[in-house]
PyMOL commands that place a pseudoatom at each C-alpha (Angstrom):
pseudoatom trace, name=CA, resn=UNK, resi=1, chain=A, elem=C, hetatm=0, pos=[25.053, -46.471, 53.901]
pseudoatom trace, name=CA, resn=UNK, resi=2, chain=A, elem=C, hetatm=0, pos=[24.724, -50.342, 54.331]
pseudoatom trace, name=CA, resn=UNK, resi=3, chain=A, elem=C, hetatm=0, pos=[26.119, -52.685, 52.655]
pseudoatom trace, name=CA, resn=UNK, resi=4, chain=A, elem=C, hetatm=0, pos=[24.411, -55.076, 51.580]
pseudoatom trace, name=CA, resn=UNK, resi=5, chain=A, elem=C, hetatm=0, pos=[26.019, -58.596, 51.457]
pseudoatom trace, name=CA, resn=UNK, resi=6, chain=A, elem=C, hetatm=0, pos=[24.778, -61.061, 48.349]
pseudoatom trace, name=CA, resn=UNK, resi=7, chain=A, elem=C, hetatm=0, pos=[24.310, -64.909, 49.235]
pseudoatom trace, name=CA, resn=UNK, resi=8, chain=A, elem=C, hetatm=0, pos=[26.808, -67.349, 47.494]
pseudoatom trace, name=CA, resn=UNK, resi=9, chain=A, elem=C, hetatm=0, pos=[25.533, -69.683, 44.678]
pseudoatom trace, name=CA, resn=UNK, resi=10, chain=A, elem=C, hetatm=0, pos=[26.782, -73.424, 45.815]
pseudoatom trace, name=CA, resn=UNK, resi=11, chain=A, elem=C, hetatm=0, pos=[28.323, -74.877, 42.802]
pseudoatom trace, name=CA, resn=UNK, resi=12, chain=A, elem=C, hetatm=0, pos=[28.739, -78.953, 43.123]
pseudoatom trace, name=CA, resn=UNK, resi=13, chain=A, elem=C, hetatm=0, pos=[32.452, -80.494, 42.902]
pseudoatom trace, name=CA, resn=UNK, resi=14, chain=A, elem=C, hetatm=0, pos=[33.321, -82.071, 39.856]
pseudoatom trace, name=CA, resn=UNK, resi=15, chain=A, elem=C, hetatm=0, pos=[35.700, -85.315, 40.419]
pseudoatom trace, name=CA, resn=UNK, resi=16, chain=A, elem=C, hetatm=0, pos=[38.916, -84.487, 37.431]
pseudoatom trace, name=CA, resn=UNK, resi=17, chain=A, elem=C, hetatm=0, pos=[38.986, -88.245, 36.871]
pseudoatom trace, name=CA, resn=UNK, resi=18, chain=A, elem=C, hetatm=0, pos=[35.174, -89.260, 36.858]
pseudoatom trace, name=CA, resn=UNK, resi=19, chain=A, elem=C, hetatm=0, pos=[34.190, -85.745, 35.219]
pseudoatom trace, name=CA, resn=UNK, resi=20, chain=A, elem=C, hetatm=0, pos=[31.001, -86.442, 37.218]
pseudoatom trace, name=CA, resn=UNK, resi=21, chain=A, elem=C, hetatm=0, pos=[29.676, -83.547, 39.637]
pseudoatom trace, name=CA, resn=UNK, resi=22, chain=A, elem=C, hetatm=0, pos=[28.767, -84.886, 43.314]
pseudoatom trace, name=CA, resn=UNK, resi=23, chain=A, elem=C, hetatm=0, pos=[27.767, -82.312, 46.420]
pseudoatom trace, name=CA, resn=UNK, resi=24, chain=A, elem=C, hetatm=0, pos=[30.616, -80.588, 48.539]
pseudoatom trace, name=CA, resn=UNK, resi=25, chain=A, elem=C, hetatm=0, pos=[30.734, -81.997, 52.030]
pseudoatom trace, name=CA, resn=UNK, resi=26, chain=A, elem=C, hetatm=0, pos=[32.584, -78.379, 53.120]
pseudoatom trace, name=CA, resn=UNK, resi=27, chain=A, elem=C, hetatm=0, pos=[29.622, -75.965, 52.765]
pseudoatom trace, name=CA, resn=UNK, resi=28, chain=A, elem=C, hetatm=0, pos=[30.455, -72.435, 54.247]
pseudoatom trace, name=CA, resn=UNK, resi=29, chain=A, elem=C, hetatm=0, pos=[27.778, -70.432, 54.500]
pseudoatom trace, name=CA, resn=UNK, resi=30, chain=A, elem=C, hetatm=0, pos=[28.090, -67.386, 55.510]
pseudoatom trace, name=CA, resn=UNK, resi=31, chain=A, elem=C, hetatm=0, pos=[25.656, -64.432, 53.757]
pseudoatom trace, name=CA, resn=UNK, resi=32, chain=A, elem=C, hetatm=0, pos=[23.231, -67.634, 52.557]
pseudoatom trace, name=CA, resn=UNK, resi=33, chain=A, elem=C, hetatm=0, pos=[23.651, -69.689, 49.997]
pseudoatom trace, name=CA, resn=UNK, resi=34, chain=A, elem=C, hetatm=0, pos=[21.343, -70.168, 46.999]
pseudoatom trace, name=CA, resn=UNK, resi=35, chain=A, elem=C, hetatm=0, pos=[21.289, -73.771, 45.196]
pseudoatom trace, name=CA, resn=UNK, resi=36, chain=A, elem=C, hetatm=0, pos=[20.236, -73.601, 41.538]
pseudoatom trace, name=CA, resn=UNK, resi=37, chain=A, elem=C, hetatm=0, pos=[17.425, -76.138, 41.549]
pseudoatom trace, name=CA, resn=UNK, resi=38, chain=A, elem=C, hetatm=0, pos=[15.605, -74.184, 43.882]
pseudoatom trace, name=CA, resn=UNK, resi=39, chain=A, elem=C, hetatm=0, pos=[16.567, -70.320, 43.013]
pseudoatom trace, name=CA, resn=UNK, resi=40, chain=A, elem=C, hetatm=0, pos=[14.043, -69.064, 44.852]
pseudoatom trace, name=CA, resn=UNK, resi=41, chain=A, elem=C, hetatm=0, pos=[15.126, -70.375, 48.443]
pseudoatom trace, name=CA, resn=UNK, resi=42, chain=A, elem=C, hetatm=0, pos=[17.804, -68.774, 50.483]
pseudoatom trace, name=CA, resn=UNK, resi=43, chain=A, elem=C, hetatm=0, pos=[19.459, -71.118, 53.041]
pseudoatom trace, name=CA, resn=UNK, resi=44, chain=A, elem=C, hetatm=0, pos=[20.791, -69.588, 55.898]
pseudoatom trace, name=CA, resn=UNK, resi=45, chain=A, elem=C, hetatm=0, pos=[22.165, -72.717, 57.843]
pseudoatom trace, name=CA, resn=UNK, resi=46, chain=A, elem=C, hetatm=0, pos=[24.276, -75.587, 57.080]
pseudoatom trace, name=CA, resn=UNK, resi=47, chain=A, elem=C, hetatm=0, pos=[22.192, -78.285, 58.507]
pseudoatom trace, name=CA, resn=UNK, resi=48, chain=A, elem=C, hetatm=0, pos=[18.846, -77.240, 56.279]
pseudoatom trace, name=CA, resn=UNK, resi=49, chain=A, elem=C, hetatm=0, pos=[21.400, -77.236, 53.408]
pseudoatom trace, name=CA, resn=UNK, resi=50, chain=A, elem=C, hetatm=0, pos=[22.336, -80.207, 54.080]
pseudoatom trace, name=CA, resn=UNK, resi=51, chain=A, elem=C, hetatm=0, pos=[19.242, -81.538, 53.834]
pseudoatom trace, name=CA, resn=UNK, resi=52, chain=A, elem=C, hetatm=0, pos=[18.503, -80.252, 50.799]
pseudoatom trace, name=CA, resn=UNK, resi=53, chain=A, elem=C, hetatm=0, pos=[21.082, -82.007, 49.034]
pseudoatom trace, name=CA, resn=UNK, resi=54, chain=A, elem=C, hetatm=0, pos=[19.234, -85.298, 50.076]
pseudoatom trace, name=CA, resn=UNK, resi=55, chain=A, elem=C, hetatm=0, pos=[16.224, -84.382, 48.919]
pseudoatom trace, name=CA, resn=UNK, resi=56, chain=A, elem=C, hetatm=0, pos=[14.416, -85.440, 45.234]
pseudoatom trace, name=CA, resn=UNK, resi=57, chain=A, elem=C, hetatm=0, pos=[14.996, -81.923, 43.387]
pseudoatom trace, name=CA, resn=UNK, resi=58, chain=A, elem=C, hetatm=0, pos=[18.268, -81.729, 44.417]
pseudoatom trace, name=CA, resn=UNK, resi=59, chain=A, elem=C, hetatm=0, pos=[19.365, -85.027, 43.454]
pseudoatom trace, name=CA, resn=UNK, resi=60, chain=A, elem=C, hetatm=0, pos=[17.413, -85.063, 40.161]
pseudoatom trace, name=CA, resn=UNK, resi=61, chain=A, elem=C, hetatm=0, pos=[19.396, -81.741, 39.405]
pseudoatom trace, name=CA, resn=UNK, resi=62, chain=A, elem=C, hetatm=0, pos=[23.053, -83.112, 39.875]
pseudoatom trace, name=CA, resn=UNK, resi=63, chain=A, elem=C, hetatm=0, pos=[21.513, -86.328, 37.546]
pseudoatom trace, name=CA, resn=UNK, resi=64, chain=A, elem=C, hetatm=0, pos=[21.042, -83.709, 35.043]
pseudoatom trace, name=CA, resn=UNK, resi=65, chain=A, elem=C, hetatm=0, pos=[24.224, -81.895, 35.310]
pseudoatom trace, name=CA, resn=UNK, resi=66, chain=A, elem=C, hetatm=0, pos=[26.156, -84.761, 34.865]
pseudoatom trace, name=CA, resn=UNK, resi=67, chain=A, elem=C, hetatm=0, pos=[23.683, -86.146, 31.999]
pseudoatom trace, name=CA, resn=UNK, resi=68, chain=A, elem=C, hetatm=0, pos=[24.651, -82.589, 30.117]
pseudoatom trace, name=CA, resn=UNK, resi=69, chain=A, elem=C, hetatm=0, pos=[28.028, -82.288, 31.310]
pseudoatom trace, name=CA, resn=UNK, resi=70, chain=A, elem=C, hetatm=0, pos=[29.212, -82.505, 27.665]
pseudoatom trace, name=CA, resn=UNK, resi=71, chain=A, elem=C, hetatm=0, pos=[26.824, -80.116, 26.445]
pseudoatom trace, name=CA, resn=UNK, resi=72, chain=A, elem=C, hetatm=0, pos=[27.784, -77.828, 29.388]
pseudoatom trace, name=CA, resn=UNK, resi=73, chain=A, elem=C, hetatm=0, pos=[31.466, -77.807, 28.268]
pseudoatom trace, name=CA, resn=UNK, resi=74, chain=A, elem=C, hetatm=0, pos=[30.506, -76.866, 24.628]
pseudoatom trace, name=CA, resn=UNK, resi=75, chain=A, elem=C, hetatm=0, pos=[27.777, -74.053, 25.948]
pseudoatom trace, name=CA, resn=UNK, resi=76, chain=A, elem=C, hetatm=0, pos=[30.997, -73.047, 27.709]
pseudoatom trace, name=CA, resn=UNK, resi=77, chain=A, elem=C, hetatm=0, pos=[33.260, -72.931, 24.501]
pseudoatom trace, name=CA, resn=UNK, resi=78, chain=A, elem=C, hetatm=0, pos=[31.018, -71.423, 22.809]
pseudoatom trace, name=CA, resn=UNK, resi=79, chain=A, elem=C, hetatm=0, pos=[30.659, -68.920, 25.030]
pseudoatom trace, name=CA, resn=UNK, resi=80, chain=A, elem=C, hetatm=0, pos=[34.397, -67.832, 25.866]
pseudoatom trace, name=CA, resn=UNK, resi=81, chain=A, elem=C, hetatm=0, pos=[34.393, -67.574, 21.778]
pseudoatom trace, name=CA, resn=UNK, resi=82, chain=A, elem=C, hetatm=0, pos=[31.569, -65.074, 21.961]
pseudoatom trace, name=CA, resn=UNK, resi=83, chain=A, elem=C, hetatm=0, pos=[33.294, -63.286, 24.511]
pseudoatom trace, name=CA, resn=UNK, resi=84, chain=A, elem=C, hetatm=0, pos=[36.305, -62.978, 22.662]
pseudoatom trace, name=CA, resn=UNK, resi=85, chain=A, elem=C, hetatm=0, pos=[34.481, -62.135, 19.795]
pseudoatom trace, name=CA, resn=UNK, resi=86, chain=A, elem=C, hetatm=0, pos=[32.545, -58.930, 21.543]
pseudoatom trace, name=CA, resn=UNK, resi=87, chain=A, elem=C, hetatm=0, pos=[36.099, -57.995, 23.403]
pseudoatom trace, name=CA, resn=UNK, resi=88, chain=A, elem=C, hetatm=0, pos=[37.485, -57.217, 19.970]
pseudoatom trace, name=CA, resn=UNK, resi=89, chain=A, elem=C, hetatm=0, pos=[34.298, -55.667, 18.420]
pseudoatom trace, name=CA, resn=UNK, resi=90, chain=A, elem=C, hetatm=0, pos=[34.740, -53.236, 21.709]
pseudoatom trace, name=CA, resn=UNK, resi=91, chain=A, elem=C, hetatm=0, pos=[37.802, -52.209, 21.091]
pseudoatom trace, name=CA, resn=UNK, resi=92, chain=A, elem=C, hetatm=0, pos=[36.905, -51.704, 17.273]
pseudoatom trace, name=CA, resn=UNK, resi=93, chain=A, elem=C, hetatm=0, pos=[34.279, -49.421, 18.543]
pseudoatom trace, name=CA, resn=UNK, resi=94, chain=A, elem=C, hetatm=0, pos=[36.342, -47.820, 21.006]
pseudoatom trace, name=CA, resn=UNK, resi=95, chain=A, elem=C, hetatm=0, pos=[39.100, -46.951, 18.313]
pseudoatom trace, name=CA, resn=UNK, resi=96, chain=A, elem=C, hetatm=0, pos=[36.290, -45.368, 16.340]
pseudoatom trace, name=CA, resn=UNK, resi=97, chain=A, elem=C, hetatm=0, pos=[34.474, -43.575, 18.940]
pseudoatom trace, name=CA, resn=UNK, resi=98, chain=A, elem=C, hetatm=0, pos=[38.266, -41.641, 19.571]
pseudoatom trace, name=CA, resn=UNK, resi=99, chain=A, elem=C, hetatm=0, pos=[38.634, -41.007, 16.381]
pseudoatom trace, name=CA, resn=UNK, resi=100, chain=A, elem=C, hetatm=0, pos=[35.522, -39.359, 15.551]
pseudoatom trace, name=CA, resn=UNK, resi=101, chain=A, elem=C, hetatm=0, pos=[36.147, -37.390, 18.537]
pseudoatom trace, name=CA, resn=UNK, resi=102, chain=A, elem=C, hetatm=0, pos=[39.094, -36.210, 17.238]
pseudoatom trace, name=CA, resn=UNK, resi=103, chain=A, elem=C, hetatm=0, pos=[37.701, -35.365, 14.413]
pseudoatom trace, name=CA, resn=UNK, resi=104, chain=A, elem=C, hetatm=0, pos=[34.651, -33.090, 16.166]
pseudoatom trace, name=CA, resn=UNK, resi=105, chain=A, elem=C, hetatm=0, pos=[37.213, -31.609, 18.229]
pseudoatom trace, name=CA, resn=UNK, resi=106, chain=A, elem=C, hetatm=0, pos=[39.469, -30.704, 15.091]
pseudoatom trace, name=CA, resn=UNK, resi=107, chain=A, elem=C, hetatm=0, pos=[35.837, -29.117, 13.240]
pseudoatom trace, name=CA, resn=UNK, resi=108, chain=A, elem=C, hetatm=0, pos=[35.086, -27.237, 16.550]
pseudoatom trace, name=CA, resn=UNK, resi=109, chain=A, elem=C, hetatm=0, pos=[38.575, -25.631, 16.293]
pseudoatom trace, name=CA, resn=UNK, resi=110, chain=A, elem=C, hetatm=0, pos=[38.251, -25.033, 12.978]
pseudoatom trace, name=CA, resn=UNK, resi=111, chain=A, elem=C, hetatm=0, pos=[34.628, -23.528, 13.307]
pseudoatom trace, name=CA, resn=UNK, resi=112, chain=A, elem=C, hetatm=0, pos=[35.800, -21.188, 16.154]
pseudoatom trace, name=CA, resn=UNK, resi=113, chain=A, elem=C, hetatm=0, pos=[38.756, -19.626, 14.201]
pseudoatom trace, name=CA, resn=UNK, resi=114, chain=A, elem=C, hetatm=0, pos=[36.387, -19.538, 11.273]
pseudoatom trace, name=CA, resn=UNK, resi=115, chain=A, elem=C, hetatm=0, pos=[34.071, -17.497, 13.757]
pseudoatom trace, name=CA, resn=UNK, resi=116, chain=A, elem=C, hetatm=0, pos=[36.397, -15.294, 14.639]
pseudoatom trace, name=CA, resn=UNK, resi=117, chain=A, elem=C, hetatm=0, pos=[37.765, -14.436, 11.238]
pseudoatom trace, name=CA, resn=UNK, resi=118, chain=A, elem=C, hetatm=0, pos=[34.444, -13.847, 10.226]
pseudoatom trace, name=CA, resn=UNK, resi=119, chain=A, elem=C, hetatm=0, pos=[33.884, -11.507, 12.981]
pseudoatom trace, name=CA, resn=UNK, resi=120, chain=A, elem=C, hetatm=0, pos=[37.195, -9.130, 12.289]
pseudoatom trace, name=CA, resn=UNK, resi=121, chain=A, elem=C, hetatm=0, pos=[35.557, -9.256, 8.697]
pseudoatom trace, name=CA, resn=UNK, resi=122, chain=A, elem=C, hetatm=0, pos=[32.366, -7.913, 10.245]
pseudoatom trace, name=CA, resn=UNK, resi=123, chain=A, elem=C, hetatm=0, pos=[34.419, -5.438, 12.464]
pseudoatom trace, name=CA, resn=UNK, resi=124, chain=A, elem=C, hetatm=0, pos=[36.493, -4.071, 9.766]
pseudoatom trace, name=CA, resn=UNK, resi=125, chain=A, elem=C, hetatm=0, pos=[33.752, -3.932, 7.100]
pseudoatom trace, name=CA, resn=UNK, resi=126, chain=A, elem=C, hetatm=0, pos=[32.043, -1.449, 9.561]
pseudoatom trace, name=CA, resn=UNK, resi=127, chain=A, elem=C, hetatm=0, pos=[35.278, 0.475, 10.306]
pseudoatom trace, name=CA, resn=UNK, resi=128, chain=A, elem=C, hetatm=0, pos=[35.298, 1.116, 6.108]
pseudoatom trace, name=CA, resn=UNK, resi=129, chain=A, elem=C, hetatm=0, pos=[31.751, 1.982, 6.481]
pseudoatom trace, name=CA, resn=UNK, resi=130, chain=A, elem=C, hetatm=0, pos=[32.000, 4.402, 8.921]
pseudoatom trace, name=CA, resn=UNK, resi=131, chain=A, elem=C, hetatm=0, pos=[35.335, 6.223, 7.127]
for i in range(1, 131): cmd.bond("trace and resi %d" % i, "trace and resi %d" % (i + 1))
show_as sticks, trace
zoom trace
């Protein structure tokens, strides 16, 4: 079996003091590496990449990051609130789902025995029978 190796999605620096986002002069690529304003394009060498950094799309794309940055960092808290949010409505779940299957394990029991005793009632009912 293969394994099949993903391409990286490049992810522009942000500067802590500007909180601007500018293009990474260290690009590694090794399995490809897919840019976000063009999705559909894998690059496979540095120097194309590089290139593509200079080039309209690219450059109208950072624009817009930093234009949203703010709205980026809220979309982000909101998110990590919704996470939390579904983390604790899966454990609520998960305490339920044990309990009820507890519970069908503790009727299954019960309806076994209850099978059984019905059964010796069965058995000995035809023992008197047949006296």
């Amino acid at each position: 079996m293969d394994i099949i190796e993903t391409p990286e999605t490049y992810v522009p620096k942000m500067d802590s003091n500007t909180k601007l986002y500018s293009d990474q002069n260290m690009i590694q690529i090794t399995h490809g590496l897919i840019c976000p304003c063009t999705p559909g394009k894998v690059f496979q060498k540095r120097d194309t990449f590089k290139n593509h950094m200079k080039s309209n799309r690219h450059k109208k794309w950072i624009e817009h990051l930093n234009e949203n940055a703010v709205n980026y960092y809220a979309e982000n808290m909101e998110l990590k609130e919704t996470i939390k949010t579904q983390k604790m409505l899966l454990t609520q779940y998960e305490t339920k789902v044990k309990q009820k299957e507890t519970i069908i394990d503790y009727l299954e029991k019960k309806t076994k025995t209850q099978m059984k005793v019905e059964e010796q009632i069965d058995y000995d009912i035809d023992d008197l029978l047949n006296f």
